[in-house]
N, C-alpha and C positions, 0 to 999 in steps of 0.2 A: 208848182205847188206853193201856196203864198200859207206863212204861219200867220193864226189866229192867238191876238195878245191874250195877253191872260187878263181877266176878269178885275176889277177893283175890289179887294177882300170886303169884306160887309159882314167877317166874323171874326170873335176877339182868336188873338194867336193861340193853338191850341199846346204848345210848345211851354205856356207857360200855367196852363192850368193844374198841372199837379205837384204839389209838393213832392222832395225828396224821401219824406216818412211815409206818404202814401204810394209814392213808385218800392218802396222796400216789400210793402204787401204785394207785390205780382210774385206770381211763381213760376216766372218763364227763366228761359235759357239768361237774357240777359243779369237778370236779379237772384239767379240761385247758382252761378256756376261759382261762385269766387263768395269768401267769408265776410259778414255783413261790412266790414270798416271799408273792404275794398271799394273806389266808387268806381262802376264799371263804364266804361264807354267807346265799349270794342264793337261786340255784334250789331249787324243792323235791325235793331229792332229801337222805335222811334219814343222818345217820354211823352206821349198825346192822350189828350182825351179822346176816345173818338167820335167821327161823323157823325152827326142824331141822325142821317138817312140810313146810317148802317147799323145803330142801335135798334131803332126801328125794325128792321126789315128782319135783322137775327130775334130781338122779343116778338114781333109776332111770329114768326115759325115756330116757335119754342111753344105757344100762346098755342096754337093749333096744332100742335105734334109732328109739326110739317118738317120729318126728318130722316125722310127716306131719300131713296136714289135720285140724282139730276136727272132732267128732262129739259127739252126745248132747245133754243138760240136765243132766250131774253141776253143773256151774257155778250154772247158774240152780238147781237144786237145794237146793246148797251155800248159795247167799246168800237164798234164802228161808227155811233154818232157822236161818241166822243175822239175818235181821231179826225174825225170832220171837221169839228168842230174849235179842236185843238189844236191842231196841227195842218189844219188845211187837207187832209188828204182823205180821199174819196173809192178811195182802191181797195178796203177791206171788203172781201165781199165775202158776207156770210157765209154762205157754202161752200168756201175752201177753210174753214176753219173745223179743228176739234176741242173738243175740253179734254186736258190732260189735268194729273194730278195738282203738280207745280212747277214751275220756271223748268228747273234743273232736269226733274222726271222727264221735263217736256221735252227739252235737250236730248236724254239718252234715248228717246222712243224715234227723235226726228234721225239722229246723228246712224242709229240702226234701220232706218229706211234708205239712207242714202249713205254709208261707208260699210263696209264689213270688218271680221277680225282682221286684226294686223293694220290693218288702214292708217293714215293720218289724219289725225285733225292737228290743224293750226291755231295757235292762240297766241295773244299779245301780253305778255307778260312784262310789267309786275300786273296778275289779275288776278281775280278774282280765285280762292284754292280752292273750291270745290270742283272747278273746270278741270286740273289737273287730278282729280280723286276720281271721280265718275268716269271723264273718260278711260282713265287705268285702268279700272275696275269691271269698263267693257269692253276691255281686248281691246283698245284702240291705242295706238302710239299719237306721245306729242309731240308736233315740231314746232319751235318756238320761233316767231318772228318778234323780237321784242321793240317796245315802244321807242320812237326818237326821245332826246336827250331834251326834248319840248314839251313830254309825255302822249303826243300825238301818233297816229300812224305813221311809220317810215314804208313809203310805198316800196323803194328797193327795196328793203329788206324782206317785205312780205313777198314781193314777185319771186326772190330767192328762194322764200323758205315753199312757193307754193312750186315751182320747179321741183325742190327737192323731195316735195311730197309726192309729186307725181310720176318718181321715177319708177318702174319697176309694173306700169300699169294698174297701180291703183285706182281709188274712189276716195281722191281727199278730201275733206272738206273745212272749212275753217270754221272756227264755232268765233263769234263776232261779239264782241260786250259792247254797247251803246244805247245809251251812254257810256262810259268806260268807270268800272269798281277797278280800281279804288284811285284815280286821278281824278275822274268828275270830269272827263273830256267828254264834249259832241263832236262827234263825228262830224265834219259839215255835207253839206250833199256832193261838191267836189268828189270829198275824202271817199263817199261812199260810192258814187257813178266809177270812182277809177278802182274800189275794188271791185266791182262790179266786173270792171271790166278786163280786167287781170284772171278773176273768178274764171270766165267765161274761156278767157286765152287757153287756159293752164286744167280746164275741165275738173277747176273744185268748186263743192256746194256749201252756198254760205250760211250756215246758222247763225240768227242773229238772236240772243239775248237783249230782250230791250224792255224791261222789267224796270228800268231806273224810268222808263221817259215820261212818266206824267212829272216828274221831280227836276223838269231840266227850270233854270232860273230865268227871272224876269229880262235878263241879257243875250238871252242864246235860244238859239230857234233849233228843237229836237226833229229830226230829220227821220223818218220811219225808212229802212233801208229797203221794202220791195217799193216803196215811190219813186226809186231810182231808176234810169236806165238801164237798162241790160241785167238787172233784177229779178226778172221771171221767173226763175227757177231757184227761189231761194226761199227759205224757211223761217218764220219769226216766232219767239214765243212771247207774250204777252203777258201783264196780269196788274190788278188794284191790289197787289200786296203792299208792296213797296210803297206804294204812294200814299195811302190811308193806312197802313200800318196794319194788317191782315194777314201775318206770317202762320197764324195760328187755325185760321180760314181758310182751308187748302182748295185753292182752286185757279185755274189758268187756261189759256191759251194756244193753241197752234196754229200759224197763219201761214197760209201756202200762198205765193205768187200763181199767176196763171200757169207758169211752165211747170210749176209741182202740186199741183192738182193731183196728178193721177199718183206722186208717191206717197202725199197727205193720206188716199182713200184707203191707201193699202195698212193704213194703220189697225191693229188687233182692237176689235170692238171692245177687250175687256180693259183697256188703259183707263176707258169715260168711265168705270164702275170708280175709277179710284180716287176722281175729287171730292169735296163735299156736298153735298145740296146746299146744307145751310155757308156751306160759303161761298156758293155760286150766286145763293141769293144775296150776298154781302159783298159780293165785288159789283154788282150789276148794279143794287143800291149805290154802290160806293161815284162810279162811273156816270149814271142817268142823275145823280140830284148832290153829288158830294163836290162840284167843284169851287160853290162857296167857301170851303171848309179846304180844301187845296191851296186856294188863294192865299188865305190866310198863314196856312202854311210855309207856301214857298216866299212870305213877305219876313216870316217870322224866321228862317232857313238864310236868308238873306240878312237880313242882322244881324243871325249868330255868324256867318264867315266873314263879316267885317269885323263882329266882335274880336273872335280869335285872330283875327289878322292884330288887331292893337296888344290884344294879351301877350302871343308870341314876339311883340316887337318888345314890347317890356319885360315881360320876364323869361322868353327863350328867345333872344335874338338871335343866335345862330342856328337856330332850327329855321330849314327851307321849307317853303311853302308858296304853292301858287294856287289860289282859290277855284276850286272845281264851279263848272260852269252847272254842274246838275249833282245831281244827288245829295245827300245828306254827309260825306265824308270826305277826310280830311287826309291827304298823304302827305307826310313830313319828316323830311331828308334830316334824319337827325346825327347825320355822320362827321357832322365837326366838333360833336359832344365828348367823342373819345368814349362812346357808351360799348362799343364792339358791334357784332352785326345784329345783334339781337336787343334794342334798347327797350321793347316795350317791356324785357324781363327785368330790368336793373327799375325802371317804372313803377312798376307792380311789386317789386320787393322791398323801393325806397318808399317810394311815394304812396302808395296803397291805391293808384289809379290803375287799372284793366283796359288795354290799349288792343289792337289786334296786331301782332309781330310781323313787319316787312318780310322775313324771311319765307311766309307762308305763299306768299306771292310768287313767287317766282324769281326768274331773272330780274335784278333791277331792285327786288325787295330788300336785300341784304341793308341793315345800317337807318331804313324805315320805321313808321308804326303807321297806324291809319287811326282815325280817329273819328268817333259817331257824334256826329253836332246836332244831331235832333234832339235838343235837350233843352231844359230854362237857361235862361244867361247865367242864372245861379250857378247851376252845377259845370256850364262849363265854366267858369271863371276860375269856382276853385280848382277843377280838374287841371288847368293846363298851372295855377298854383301848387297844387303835387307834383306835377313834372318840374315843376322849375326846380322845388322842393328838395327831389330825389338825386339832385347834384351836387348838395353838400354834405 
């Protein structure tokens, strides 16, 4: 599978098109959780203008009332010619795909096809916390294989943890983040052929979150994990949230290898009632005509992790940091600060910056914050100038 480069942007960076008085007027999770002086820059959700193909596509539905139930594969369509395209891979085949709500839903609807109560699922912690909520929340136990001290997969550790999972005649499965929340690791294909191939030893099913991968950088080649060997039987969930900024456009993905075909089918027909129309038609716009608007993007993404790389050398030089090869955020070791394990709190008290807490994380969190760089140079500049700020 050969990666297709990315595109030469041809649109201005949307990262800096709106002011800080005008991102104050949204009234999402980012902008209304914490009191106005706070400046937040925890959750993932991105400061952009967005796509005109996906302005477009949501005002005409709106325009026509066209706002009723999903229909069709434009979607799954849509994001098979853009993994072709994108990624060089040619394996998405329509008809093992479902539209599920979102990423996460997508997750508990797949992870209940293939584990039952009590089961294990495996996760690489420090990651993402809703992994650890969800699956609690569905009778599923976690066992934690956590990331090497590189932020990468530790293949022992995970062969360990997936032995362990399988003692007792289980159905474990590992739920996969790749890209990796919140280090911005890719996975390489290696990384992924030998989980593959472990998967397979030790008879667990790989759910792969891979929701970050239109966001992987101009340096690093996003590897779709059923293009792997010995992949067959594993599960992905997909979506243009994350990448166009579409948190609020509920709509996604499930992708079944050939070998899970038959437990894709067995999915309850009422899961497709719960995405949206109108955001199915705003990932599919986003996907068939937004990668101008990506480009730009990931050029604009790419000069903010330079930037903070010089911020944090000048004003938090003891904060660790090694620039995520994808996504939009930032993990950093703030444990020589003397902050305790929880710094994004002393953050947010001193400094009036809104960070997301390492300890949310998992193993590995403790002593962390993570940090959303999808933002003007403006506001990250002063942001990580509050952090410095909130240490004396």
């Amino acid at each position: 599978m050969t990666s297709i480069p990315h595109e030469t942007p041809g649109e201005a960076n949307p990262l800096q098109a709106l002011t800080l008085d005008r991102l104050r007027r949204r009234t999402s999770m980012k902008w209304r959780t914490y009191p106005a002086d706070v400046l937040p820059l925890w959750v993932a959700e991105m400061d952009v203008s967005l796509a005109e193909p996906v302005v477009r596509a949501v005002t005409q539905a709106l325009a026509l009332g066209d706002t009723g139930y999903p229909a069709g594969t434009a979607y799954a369509e849509a994001l098979a010619l853009f993994a072709s395209k994108r990624w060089g891979w040619d394996g998405l085949a329509v008809e093992r795909t479902a539209i599920v709500p979102d990423v996460m839903l997508g997750v508990v609807e797949m992870l209940k096809l293939v584990t039952g109560p009590g089961d294990a699922v495996i996760v690489n912690p420090p990651v993402y916390p809703p992994f650890f909520l969800f699956v609690e929340h569905m009778d599923r136990r976690i066992t934690e294989a956590p990331l090497g001290a590189d932020g990468r997969l530790d293949l022992a550790v995970l062969e360990e943890a997936y032995r362990r999972a399988g003692d007792g005649g289980d159905r474990p499965a590992h739920l996969l983040c790749s890209p990796h929340n919140p280090t911005g690791t890719v996975h390489t294909a290696e990384e992924l052929a030998a989980v593959a191939a472990l998967a397979g030893r030790y008879g667990v099913r790989v759910v792969a979150d891979e929701i970050h991968a239109p966001l992987t950088g101009p340096g690093a080649a996003f590897v779709p994990y059923l293009s792997v060997p010995g992949a067959e039987n594993g599960l992905s969930l997909m979506s243009a949230s994350k990448g166009w900024n579409l948190a609020g456009l509920k709509a996604a993905l499930a992708v079944a290898g050939p070998g899970a075909a038959a437990d894709l089918a067995l999915l309850p027909e009422e899961v497709s009632h719960g995405p949206s129309h109108v955001g199915v038609l705003a990932h599919t716009a986003a996907l068939r005509e937004g990668a101008g608007w990506l480009d730009a993007l990931l050029a604009g993404l790419d000069d903010n992790r330079r930037l903070l790389c010089g911020l944090l050398a000048e004003h938090l030089p003891g904060v660790g940091h090694r620039p995520g090869e994808a996504t939009y955020l930032a993990w950093l070791d703030c444990r020589s600060l003397g902050l305790g394990d929880d710094p994004a709190a002393i953050f947010l008290e001193r400094g009036r910056v809104a960070l997301s807490p390492g300890l949310d994380f998992g193993t590995g969190g403790a002593g962390h914050v993570r940090l959303n760089l999808a933002t003007s140079a403006e506001i990250l500049t002063e942001g990580v100038r509050r952090m410095a700020a909130a240490l004396h």
